[in-house]
C-alpha positions as CSV (number, residue, x, y, z in Angstrom):
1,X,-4.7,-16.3,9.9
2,X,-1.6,-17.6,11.6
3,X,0.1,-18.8,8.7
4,X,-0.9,-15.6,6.5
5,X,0.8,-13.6,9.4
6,X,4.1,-16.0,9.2
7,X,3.9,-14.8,5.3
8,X,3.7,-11.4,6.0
9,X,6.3,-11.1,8.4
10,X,8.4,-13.4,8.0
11,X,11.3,-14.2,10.7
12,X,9.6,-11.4,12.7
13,X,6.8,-13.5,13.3
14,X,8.8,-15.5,15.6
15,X,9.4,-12.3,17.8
16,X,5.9,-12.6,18.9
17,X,6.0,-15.8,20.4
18,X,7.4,-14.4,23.7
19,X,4.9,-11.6,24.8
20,X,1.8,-13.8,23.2
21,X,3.1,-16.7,26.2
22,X,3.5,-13.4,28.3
23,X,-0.1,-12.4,28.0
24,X,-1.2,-16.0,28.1
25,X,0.5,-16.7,31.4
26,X,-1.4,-13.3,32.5
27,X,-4.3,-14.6,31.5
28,X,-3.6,-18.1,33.9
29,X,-2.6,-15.8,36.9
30,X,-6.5,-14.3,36.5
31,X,-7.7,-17.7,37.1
32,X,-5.7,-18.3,40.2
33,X,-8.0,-15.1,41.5
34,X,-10.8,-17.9,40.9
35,X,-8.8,-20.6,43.1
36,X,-8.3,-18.0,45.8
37,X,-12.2,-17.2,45.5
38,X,-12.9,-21.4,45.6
39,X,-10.6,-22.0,49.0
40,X,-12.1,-18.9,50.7
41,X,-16.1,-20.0,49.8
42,X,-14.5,-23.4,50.8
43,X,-13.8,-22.9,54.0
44,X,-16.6,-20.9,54.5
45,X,-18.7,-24.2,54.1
46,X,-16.6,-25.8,56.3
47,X,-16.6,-23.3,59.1
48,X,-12.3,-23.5,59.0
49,X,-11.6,-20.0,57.6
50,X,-9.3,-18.1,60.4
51,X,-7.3,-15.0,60.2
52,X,-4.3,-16.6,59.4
53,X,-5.9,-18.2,55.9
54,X,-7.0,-14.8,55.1
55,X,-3.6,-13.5,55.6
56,X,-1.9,-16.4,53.0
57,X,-4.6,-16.0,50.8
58,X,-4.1,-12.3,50.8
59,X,-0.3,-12.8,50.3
60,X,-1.1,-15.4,47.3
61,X,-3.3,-12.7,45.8
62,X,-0.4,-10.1,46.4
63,X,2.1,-12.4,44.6
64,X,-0.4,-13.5,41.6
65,X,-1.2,-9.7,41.2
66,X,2.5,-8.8,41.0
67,X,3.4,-12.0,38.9
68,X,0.3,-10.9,36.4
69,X,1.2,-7.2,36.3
70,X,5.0,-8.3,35.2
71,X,4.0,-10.9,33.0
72,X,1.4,-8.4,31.3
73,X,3.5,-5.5,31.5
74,X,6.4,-7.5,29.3
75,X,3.5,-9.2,27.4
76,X,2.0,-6.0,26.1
77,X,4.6,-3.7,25.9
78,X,6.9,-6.3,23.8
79,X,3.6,-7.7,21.5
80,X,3.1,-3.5,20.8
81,X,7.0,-2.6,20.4
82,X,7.7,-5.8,18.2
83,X,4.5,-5.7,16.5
84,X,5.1,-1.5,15.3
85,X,9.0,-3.0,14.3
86,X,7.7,-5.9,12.4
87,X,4.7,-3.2,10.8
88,X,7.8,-1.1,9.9
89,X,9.7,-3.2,8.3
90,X,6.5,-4.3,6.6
91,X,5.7,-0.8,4.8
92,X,9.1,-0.4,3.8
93,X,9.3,-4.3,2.1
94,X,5.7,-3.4,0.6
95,X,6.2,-0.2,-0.6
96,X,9.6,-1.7,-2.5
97,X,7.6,-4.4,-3.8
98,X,5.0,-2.1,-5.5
99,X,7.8,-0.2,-6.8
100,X,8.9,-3.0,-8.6
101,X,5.6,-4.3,-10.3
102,X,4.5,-3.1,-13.9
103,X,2.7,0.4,-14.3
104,X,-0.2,-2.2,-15.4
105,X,-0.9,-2.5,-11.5
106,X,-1.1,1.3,-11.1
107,X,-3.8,1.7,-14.0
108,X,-5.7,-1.1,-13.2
109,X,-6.4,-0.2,-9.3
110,X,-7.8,2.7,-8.1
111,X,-5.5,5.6,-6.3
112,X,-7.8,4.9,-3.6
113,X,-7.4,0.9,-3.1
114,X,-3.9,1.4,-3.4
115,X,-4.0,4.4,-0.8
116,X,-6.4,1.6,1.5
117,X,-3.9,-0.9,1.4
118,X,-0.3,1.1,2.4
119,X,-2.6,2.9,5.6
120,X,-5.8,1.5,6.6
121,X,-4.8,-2.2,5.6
122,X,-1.7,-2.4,7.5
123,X,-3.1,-0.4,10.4
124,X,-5.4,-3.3,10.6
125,X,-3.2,-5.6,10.2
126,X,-0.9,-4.0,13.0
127,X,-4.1,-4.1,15.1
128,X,-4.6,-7.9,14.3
129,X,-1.0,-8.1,15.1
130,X,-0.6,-6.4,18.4
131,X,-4.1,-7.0,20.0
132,X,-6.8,-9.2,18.0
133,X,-4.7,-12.4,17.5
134,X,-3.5,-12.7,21.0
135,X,-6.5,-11.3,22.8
136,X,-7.9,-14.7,20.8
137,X,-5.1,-17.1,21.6
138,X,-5.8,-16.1,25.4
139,X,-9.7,-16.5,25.0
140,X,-9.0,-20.3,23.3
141,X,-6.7,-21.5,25.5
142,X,-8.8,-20.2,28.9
143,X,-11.7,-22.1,27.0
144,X,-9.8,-25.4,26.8
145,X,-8.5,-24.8,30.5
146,X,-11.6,-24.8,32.1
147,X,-13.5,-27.0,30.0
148,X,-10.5,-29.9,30.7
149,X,-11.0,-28.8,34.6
150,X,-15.1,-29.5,34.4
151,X,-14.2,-32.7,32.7
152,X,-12.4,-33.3,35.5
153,X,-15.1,-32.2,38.1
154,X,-17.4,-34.4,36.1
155,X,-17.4,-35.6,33.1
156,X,-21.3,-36.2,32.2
157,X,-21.0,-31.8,33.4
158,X,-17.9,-31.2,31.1
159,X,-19.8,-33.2,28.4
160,X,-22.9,-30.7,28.4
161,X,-20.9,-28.2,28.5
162,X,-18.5,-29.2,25.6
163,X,-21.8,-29.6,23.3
164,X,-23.3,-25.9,24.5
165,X,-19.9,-24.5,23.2
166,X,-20.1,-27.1,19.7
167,X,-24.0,-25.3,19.6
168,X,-22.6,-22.0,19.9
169,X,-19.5,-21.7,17.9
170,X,-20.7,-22.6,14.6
171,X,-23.2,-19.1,15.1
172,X,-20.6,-17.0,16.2
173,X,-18.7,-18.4,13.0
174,X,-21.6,-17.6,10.4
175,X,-21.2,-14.4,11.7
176,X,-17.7,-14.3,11.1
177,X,-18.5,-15.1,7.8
178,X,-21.4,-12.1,7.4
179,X,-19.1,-9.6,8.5
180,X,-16.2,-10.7,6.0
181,X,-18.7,-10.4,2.9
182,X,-19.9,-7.1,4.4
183,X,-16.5,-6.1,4.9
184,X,-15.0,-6.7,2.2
185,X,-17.9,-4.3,0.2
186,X,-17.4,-1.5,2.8
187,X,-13.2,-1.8,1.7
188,X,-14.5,-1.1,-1.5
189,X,-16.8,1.7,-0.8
190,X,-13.8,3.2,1.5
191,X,-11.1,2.7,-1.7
192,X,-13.9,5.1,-3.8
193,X,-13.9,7.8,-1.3
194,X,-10.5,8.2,-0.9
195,X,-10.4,8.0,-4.4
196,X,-12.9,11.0,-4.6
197,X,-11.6,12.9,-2.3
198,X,-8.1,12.8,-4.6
199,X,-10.2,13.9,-7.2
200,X,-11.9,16.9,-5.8
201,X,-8.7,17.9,-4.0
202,X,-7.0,17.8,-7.1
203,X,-10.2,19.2,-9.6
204,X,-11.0,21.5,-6.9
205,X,-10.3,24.4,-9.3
206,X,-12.5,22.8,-12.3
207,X,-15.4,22.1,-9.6
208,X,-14.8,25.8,-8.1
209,X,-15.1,27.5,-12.2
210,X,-18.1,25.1,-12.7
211,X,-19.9,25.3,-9.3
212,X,-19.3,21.9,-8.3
213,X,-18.2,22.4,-4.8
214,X,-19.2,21.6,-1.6
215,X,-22.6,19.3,-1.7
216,X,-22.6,20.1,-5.3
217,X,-19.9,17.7,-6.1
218,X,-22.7,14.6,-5.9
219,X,-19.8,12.0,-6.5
220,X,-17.7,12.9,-3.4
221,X,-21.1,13.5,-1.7
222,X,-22.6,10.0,-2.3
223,X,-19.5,8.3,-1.8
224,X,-19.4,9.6,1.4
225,X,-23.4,8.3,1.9
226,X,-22.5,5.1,0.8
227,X,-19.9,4.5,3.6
228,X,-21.8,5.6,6.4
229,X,-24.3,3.2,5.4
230,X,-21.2,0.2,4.7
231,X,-20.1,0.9,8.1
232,X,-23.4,0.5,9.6
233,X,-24.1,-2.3,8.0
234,X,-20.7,-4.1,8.9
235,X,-21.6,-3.1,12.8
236,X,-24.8,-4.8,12.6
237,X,-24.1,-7.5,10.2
238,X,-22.6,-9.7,13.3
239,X,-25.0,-8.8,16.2
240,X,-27.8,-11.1,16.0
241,X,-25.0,-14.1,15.6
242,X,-23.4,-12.5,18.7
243,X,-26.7,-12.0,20.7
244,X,-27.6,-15.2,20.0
245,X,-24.6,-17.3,20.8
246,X,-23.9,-14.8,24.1
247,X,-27.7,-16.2,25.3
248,X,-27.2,-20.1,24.2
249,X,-24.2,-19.0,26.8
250,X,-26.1,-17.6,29.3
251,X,-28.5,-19.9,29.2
252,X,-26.8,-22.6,29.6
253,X,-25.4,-21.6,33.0
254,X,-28.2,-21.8,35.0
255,X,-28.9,-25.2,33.0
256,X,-26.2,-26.8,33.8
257,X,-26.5,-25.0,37.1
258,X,-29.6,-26.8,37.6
259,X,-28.0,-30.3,36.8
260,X,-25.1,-29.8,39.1
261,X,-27.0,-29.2,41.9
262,X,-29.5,-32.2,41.3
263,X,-26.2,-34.5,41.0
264,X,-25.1,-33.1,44.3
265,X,-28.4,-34.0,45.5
266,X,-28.4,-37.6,44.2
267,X,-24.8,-37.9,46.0
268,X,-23.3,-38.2,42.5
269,X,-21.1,-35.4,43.3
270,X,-19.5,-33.6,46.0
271,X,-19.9,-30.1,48.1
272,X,-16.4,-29.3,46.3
273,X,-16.8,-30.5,42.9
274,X,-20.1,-28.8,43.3
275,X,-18.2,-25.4,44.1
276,X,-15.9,-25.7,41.9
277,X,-17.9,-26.3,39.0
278,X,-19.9,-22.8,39.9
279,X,-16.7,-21.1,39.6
280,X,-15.6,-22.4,36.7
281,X,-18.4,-22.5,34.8
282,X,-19.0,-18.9,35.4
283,X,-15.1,-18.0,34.6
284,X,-16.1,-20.0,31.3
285,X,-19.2,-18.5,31.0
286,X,-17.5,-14.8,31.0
287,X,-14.5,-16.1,29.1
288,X,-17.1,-17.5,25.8
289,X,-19.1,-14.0,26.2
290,X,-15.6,-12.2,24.9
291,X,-14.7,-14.5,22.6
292,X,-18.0,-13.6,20.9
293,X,-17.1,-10.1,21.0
294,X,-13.8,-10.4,19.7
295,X,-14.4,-13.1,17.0
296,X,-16.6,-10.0,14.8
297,X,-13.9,-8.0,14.9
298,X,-10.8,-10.5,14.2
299,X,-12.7,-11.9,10.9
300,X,-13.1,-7.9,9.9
301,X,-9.5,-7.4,10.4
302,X,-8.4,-10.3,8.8
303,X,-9.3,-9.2,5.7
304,X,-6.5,-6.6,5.8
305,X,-3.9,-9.7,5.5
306,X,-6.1,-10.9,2.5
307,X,-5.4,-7.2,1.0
308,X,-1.6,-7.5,1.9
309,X,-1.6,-11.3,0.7
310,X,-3.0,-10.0,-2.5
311,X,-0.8,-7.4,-3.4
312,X,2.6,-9.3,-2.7
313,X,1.3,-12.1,-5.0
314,X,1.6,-9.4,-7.7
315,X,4.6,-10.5,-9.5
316,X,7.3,-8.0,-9.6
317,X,9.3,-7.4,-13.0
318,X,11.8,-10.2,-13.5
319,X,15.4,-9.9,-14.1
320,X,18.8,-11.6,-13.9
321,X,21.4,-9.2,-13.4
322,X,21.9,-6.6,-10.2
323,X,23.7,-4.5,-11.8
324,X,25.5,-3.9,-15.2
325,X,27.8,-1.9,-17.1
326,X,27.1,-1.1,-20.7
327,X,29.7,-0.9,-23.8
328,X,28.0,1.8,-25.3
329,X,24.1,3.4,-24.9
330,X,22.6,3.0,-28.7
331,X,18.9,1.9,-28.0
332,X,17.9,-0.6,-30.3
333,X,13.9,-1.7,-31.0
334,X,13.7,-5.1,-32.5
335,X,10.0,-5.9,-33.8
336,X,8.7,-5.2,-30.5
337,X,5.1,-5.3,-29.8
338,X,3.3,-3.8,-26.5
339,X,-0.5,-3.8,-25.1
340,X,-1.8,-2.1,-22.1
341,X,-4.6,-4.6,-22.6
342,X,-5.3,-7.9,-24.3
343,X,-5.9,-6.9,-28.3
344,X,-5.4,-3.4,-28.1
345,X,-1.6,-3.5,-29.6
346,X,-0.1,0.4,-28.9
347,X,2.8,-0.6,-30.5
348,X,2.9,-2.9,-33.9
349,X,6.2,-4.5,-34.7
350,X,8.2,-1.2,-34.4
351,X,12.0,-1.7,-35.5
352,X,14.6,1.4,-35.2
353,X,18.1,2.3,-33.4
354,X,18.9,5.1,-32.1
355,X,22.4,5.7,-31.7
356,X,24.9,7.1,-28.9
357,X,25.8,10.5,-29.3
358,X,22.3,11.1,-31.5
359,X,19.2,12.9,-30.9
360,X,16.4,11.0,-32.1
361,X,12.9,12.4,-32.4
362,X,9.2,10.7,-31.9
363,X,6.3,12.4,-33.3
364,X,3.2,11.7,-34.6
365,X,-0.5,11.9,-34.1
366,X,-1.9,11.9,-30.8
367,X,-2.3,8.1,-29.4
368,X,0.3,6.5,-32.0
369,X,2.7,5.2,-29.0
370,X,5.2,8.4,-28.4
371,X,4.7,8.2,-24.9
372,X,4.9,4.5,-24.7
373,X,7.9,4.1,-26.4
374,X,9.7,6.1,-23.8
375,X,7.7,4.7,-20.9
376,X,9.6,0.9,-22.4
377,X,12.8,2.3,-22.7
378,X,12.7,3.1,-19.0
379,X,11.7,-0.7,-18.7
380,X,8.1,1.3,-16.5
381,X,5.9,-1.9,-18.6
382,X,7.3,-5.0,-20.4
383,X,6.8,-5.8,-23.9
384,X,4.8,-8.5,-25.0
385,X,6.6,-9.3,-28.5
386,X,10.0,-8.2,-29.9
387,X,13.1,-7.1,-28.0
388,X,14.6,-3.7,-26.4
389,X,18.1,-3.7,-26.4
390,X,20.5,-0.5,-24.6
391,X,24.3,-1.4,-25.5
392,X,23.3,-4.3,-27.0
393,X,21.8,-5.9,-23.9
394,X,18.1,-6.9,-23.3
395,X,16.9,-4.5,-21.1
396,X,14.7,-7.2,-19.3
397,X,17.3,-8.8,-18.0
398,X,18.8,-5.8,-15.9
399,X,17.3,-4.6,-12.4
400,X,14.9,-2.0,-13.2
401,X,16.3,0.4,-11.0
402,X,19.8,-0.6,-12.4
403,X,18.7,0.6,-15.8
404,X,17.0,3.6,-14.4
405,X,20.3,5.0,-12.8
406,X,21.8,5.1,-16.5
407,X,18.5,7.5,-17.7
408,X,17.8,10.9,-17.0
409,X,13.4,11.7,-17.8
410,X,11.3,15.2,-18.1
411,X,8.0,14.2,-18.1
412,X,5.2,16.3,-19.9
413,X,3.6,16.4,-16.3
414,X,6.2,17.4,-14.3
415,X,5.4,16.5,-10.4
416,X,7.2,18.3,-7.5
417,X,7.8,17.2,-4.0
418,X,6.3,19.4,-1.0
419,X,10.1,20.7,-0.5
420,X,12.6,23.5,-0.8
421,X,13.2,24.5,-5.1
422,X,17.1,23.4,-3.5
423,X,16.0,19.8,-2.7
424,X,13.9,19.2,-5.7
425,X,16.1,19.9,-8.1
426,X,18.8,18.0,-6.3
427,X,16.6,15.2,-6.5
428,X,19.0,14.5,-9.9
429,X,21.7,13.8,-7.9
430,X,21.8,13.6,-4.1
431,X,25.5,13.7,-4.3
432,X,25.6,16.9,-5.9
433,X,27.0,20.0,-4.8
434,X,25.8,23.1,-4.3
435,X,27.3,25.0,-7.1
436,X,26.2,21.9,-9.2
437,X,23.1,22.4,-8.3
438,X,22.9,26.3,-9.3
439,X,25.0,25.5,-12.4
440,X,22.3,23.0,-13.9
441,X,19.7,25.4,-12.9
442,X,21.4,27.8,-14.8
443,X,21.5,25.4,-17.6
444,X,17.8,25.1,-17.5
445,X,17.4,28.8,-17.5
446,X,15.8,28.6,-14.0
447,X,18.0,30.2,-12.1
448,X,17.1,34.2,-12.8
449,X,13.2,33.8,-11.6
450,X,14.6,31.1,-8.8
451,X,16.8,34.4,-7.8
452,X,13.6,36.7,-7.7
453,X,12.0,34.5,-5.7
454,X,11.8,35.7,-1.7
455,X,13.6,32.6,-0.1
456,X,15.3,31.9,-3.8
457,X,16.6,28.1,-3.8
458,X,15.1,27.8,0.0
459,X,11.5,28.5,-1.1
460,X,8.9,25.8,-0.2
461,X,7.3,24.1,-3.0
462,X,3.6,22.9,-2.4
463,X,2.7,19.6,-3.1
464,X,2.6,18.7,-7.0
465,X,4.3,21.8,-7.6
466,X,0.8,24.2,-7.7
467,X,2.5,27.2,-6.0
468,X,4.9,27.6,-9.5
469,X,3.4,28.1,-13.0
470,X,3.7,25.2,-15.4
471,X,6.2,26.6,-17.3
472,X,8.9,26.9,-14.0
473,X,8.0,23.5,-13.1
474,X,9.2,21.7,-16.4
475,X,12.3,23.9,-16.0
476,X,13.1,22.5,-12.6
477,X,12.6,19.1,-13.8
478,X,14.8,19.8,-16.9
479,X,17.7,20.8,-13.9
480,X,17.1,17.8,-12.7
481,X,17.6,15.9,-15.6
482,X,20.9,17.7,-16.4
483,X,21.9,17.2,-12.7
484,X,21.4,13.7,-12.8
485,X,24.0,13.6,-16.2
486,X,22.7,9.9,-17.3
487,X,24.1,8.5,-20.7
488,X,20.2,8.2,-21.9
489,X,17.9,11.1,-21.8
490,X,14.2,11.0,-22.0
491,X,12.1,14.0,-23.1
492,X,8.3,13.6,-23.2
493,X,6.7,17.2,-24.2
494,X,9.7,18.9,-22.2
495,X,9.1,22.5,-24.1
496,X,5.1,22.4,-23.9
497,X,4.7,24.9,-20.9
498,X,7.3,27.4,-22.3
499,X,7.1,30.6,-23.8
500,X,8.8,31.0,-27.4
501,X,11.9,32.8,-25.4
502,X,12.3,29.8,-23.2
503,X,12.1,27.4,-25.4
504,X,15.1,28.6,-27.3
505,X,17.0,28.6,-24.3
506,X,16.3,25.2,-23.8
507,X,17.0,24.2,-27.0
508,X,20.2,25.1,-26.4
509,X,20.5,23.5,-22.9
510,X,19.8,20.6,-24.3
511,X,21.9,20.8,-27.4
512,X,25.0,21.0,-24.7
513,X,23.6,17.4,-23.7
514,X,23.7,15.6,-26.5
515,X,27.2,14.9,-26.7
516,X,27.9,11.2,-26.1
517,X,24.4,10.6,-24.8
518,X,21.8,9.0,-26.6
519,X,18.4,11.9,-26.4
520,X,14.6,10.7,-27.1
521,X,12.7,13.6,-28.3
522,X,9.0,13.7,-28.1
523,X,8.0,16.9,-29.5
524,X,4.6,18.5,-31.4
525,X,6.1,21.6,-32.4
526,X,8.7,20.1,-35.2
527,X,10.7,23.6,-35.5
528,X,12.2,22.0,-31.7
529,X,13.4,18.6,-33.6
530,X,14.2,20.3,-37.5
531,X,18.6,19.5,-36.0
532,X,17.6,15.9,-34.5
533,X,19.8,13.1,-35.9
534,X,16.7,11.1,-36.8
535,X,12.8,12.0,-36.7
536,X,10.8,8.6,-36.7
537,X,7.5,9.1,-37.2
538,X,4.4,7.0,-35.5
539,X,1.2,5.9,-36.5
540,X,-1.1,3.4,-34.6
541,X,2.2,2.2,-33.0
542,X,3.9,1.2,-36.4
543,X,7.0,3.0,-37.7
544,X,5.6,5.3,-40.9
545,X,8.5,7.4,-41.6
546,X,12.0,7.6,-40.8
547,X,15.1,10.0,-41.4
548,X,16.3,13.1,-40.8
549,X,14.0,16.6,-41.5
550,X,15.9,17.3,-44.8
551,X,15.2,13.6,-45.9
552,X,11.4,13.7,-44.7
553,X,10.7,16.6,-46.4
554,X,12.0,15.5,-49.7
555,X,9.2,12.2,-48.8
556,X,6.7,14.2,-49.2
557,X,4.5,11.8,-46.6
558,X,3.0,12.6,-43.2
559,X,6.3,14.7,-42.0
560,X,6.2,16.6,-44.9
561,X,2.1,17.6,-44.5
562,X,2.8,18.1,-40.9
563,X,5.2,20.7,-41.2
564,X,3.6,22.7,-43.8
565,X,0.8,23.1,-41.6
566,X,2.8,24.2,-38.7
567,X,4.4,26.8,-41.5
568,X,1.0,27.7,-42.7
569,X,0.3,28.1,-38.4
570,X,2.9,30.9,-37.7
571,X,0.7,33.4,-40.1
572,X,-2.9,32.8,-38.5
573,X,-3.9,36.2,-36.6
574,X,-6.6,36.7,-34.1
């Protein structure tokens, strides 16, 4: 555990050396409580305790009390204040490391393990952190205190009592081990709710228009079932280990009780060794009853660092340059070959350029690697054969957020931040201006129903964007893209949610952008791409077709049949 929390956190580990010796040195003032306790029963015995003893002993206890509530004070407050800075820094470093690992990660784990890990994973973890690991540090080291001081009473006592601890740990540790296989089934039952809740939150209306809400919805209902009984079962998984080893504890006091006092008896030992090894034995005996307690919960919370461990082992996408300046922005395909998963190839060999200062269009039936091919340019997966090339430079070799800052995207689902209409669009570029701003909303042909709105560019947006018809959203998203002004631009679907009128308008806007800048088109209605410079066209990831429309047509292949069915379209009546 230590060395997985040295991992995590780095140099910051080092920061909690000081308040773990804090709390530690805390933890030796309690005992001098005990020596006050042995000196007073002491004298007792001996019939020599006076007022003036009680007075110094009271004083002692004054000072220890003070000396434990400054040590503690510093000990807690600095293990809690460097523990949440260390935590901090954490999220940030993990949340830039997840950034930087292929989509594959995303699609392979669950919105809800993911979810798990960046709260309730590193809440643990801050728990281990900042209570757990030196509540356990303290228990150990009071353990080998007063065991060493009963050796030192007597050693045929402090042997007896070394073996009921060597009988007792390795009970408490099976339990350990019951609660981490428990555990880590109960993390995955909790990554499936949070996961259904997403999904009903975000279905809510399909389950409302089909009558799936409330207990209806059977998948967010048994998820729900299945935790309660995951977090019942992880209680009780350690409590018969814990009952057990807590009476082998027990027990074993008025045992070795019983042994003392015959040695004292037989003259082996003395009325003070005898008193002192009540003391400590019971100090030892309370001390082994937490460590029991706490020993459930640290090997639960552990597993949070496995989690963490796990997730920063992901490799993140390689590169060699920081940053770099391109010649020129022709994209360039060279045989290149991609698969989400071993031998399912989405893209087969595909060869093509698309020059600067072009428009070249993807289309092609649904599943033939349109979207992909975009989602590689941004450098969002790596390819597994070929090479991509922007100014003539292999695009794996560039920081991925390098490369990004030279593309502008408008997604087919466009996704909108729980902000003002303002801030979302300036999302494009932070630097911009106000009339910037208003300009490329214009540009976007935004800015009228932006105007009509009550707050206009100060009206809230909900989360995902639900408060604004789909339509408005993609135009937002296309002012961000012609905020942002990048070299490359990206468009996946960017007319689907508008209306005929719209979509003109658009056109144009993004005719304006095509000068200098190199524009991937992904488009199912071909009268949008009829100008584009070139119209490749996909199927099953391999390149079928390419040219421009007037050359396609003349073809007479799959361009040619597609558009004379979109002609043959425009007259079907209802």
């Amino acid at each position: 555990m230590f060395s997985d929390i040295k991992k995590l956190l780095g140099e910051d580990s080092k920061k909690l050396k000081k308040p773990i010796i804090l709390l530690t040195i805390d933890t030796l003032f309690n005992m001098f409580f005990y020596s006050i306790l042995y000196f007073v029963l002491l004298d007792l015995m001996n019939e020599s305790l006076s007022f003036s003893k009680i007075k110094t002993y009271t004083m002692l206890m004054i000072v220890a009390f003070i000396a434990r509530a400054i040590a503690n004070s510093k000990g807690y407050t600095g293990i809690q204040a460097r523990g949440a800075r260390a935590i901090e820094k954490m999220r940030i470093s993990l949340g830039d490391h997840i950034r930087n690992i292929n989509l594959g990660f995303f699609n392979k784990n669950s919105i809800g393990m993911l979810s798990n890990i960046m709260t309730n994973d590193l809440q643990d973890f801050e728990k281990v952190i900042t209570h757990n690991t030196s509540d356990l540090i303290k228990t150990v080291f009071l353990s080998v205190y007063l065991l060493l001081i009963t050796f030192v009473v007597d050693a045929s006592l402090g042997i007896i009592q070394l073996l009921v601890v060597l009988v007792a740990i390795p009970i408490i540790y099976m339990g350990g081990k019951r609660v981490s296989a428990i555990g880590n089934h109960k993390k995955h039952v909790m990554n499936q709710v949070i996961s259904r809740m997403v999904e009903y939150l975000n279905g809510i209306q399909e389950f409302k228009a089909h009558n799936l809400i409330g207990e209806k919805f059977e998948r967010l209902e048994k998820s729900f079932r299945d935790l309660r009984k995951e977090s019942i079962r992880t209680e009780v998984a350690i409590v018969p280990f814990v009952l057990i080893f807590q009476i082998i504890v027990d027990l074993s006091f008025p045992v070795l009780l019983m042994i003392a006092i015959t040695k004292f008896g037989a003259g082996n030992i003395e009325k003070k060794e005898l008193l002192t090894f009540i003391i400590i034995n019971i100090a030892l005996t309370n001390v082994l009853r937490a460590f029991g307690a706490q020993y459930g919960e640290f090997r639960y919370l552990k597993l949070a660092s496995q989690k963490l461990m796990q997730t920063y082992d992901t490799k993140e996408m390689s590169y060699k340059y920081e940053e770099v300046d391109f010649d020129h922005y022709n994209i360039e395909f060279e045989n290149v070959s991609f698969e989400y998963e071993k031998g399912e190839n989405i893209i087969n060999h595909l060869s093509f350029e698309a020059k600067e200062g072009t428009m070249t269009a993807l289309i092609g039936p649904s599943g033939s690697g349109k979207t992909t091919v975009t989602s590689l340019i941004a450098r969002f997966w790596d390819i597994n054969d070929g090479v991509i090339k922007i100014g003539g430079k292999d695009i794996r070799s560039i920081n991925p957020d390098s490369l990004l800052k030279h593309i502008s995207m408008v997604f087919q689902d466009v996704y909108l931040l729980n902000d003002t209409i303002y801030n979302n669009i300036k999302l494009g570029n932070p630097q911009a201006t106000e009339e910037e701003v208003i300009q490329a909303a214009k540009l976007a042909n935004c800015h009228e129903f932006i105007e009509k709105l009550e707050n206009k560019y100060e009206t809230m947006v909900s989360e995902g964007g639900t408060t604004l018809s789909g339509g408005e959203k993609q135009r937002i998203s296309i002012a961000r893209a012609i905020l942002k002004d990048a070299p490359i631009i990206l468009l996946d679907e960017a007319t689907a949610s508008l209306d005929a009128d719209n979509e003109l308008e658009i056109r144009k806007s993004i005719k304006k952008l095509t000068a200098n800048k190199t524009v991937i088109v992904i488009a199912h209605r071909l009268n949008t791409i009829k100008d584009a410079d070139q119209i490749i066209v996909l199927n099953e990831g391999a390149l079928e077709e390419k040219g421009d429309h007037e050359e396609l047509i003349k073809n007479k292949k799959r361009y040619y049949s597609m558009y004379n069915e979109m002609e043959k379209a425009k007259n079907w009546a209802i």
